[in-house]
C-alpha positions as CSV (number, residue, x, y, z in Angstrom):
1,X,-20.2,53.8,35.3
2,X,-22.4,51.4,33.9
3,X,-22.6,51.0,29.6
4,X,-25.8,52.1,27.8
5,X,-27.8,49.6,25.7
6,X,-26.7,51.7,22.4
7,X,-22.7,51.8,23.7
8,X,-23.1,47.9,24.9
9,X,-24.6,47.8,21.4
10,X,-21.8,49.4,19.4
11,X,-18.9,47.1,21.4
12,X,-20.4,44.0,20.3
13,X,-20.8,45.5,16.6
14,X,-17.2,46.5,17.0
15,X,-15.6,43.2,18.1
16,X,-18.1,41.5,15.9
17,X,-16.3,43.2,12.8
18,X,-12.7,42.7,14.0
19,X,-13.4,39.2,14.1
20,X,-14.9,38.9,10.9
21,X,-12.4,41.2,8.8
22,X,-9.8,39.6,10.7
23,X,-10.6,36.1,9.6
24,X,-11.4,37.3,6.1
25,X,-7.9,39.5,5.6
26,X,-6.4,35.9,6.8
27,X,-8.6,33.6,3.9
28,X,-7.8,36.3,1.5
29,X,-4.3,36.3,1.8
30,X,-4.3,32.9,2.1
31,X,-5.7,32.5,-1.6
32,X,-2.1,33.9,-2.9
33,X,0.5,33.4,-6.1
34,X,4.2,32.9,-4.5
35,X,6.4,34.7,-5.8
36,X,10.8,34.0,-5.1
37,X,12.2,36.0,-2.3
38,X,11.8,38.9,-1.5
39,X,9.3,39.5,-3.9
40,X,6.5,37.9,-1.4
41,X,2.6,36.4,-2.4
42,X,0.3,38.5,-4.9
43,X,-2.9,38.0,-3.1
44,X,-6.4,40.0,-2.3
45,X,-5.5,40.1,1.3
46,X,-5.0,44.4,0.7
47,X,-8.3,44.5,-0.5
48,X,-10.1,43.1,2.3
49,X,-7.7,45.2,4.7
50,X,-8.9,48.5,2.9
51,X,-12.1,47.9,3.0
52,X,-12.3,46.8,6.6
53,X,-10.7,50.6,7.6
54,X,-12.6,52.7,5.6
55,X,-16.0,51.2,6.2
56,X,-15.1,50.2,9.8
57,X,-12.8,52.2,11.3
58,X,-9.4,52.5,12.8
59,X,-9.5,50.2,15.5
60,X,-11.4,47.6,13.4
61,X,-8.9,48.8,10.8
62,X,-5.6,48.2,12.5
63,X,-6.8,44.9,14.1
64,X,-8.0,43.6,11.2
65,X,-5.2,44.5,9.1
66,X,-1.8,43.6,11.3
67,X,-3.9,40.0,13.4
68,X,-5.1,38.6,10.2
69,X,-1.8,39.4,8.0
70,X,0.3,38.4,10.9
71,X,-1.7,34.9,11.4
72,X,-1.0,34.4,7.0
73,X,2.9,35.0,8.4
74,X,3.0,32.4,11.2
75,X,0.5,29.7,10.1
76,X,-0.5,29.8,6.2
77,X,-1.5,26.4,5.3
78,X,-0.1,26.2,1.8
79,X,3.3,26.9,2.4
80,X,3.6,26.4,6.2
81,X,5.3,29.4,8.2
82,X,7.8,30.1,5.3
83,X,6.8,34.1,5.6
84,X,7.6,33.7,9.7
85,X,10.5,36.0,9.2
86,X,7.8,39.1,8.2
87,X,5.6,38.2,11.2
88,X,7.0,41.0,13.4
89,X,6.9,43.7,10.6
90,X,3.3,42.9,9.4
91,X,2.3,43.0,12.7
92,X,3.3,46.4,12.6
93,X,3.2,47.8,9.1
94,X,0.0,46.4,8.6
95,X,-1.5,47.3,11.8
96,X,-0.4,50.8,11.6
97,X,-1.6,51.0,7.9
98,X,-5.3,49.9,8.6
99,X,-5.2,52.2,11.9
100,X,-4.1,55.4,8.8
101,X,-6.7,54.4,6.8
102,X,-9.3,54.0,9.3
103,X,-8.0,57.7,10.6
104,X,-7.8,59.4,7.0
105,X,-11.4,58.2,5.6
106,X,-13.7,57.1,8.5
107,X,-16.7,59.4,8.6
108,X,-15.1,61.7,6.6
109,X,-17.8,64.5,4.8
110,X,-16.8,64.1,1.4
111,X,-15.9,60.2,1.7
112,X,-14.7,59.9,-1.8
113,X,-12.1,61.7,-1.9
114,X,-10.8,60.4,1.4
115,X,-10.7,57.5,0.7
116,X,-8.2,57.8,-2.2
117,X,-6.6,60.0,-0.3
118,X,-6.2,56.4,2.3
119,X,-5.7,54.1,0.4
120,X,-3.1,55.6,-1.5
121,X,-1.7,56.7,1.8
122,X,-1.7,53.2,2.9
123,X,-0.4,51.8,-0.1
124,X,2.7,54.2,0.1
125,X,3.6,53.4,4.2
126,X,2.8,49.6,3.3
127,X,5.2,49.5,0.1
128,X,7.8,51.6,2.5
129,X,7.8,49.4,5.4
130,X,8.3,46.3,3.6
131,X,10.9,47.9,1.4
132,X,12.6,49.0,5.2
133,X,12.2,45.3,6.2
134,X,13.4,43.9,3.1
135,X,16.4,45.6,2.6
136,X,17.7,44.6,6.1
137,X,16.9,41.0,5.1
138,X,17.8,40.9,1.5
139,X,19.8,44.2,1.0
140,X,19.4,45.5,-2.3
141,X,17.5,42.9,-3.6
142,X,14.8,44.8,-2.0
143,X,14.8,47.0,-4.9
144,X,12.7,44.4,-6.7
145,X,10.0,43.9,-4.4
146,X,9.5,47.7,-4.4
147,X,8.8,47.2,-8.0
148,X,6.5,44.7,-7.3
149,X,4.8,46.4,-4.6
150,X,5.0,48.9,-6.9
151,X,3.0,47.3,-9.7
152,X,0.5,45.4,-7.1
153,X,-0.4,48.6,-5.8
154,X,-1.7,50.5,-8.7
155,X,-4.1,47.5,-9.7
156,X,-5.2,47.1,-6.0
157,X,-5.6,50.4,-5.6
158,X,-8.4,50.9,-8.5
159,X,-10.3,47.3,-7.2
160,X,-10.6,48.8,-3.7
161,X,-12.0,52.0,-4.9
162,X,-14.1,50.5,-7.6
163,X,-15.2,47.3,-4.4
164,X,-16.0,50.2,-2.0
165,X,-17.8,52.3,-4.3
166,X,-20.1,48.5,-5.0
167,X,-20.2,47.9,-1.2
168,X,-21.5,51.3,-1.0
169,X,-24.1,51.1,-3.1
170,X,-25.4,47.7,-2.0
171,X,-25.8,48.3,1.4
172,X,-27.4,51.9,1.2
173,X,-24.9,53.7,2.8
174,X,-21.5,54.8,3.5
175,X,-20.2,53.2,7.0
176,X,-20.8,49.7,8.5
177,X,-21.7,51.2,11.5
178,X,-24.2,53.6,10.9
């Protein structure tokens, strides 16, 4: 069965976003504070992940979110591949995260509240998974980075409602692919 001009148009839309978000999760983690073991990079890397799930969607979302995090992990320019070890778990935490939040708040009727209701959702798996991972790494050192994660969370999650809410607003309207 051959594609319509409107699906045909929606693919390239589609890929067109994963690329972009991808690339821009990857600069945005890039542009990161190290912090010792386990404790990880502070970065704005979340923020861009958000945003590409909610406005864009799950599969945008989960590509986005576990390719671009996973290529800070194996080939970060500052600090070479020193975060290697977390390639295998971002792949998956992450990517799982932006496919929730893309599942929770994506064309959602009352988008506001579902959108909380992701990224807090995704805050909590992320700050669990990485809690899993570190604790089989580091044991209870682990402990720490939760309370980092902890900490990281609450600020990123006000800046990702308060960004979206902006994005919103500028662009007259509520998805990127309407």
């Amino acid at each position: 069965m051959q594609k319509t001009k409107t699906e045909t148009k929606h693919s390239s839309r589609r890929v067109a976003y994963m690329g972009a978000f991808t690339a821009l999760v990857y600069v945005t983690t890039s542009i990161s504070i190290p912090m010792p073991p386990p404790l990880g990079v502070w970065h704005m890397g979340n923020l861009v992940s958000f945003l590409s799930a909610i406005l864009c969607g799950p599969i945008v979302g989960a590509f986005a979110c576990g390719v671009g995090a996973t290529l800070f992990d194996v080939w970060n320019p500052l600090w070479g591949s020193s975060f290697s070890v977390y390639a295998p778990a971002t792949f998956i935490i992450r990517g799982t995260m932006g496919y929730l939040l893309g599942l929770i708040a994506y064309k959602r009727e009352n988008h506001r509240k579902y959108a909380i209701i992701a990224v807090l959702t995704g805050h909590i798996w992320k700050n669990v998974g990485y809690f899993i991972y570190d604790y089989l790494l580091y044991g209870s050192a682990a402990f720490f980075d939760l309370t980092s994660l902890t900490v990281k969370s609450v600020f990123e999650v006000i800046l990702t409602l308060t960004t979206l809410e902006a994005i919103r607003r500028k662009i007259g309207r509520t998805y990127l692919s309407e």
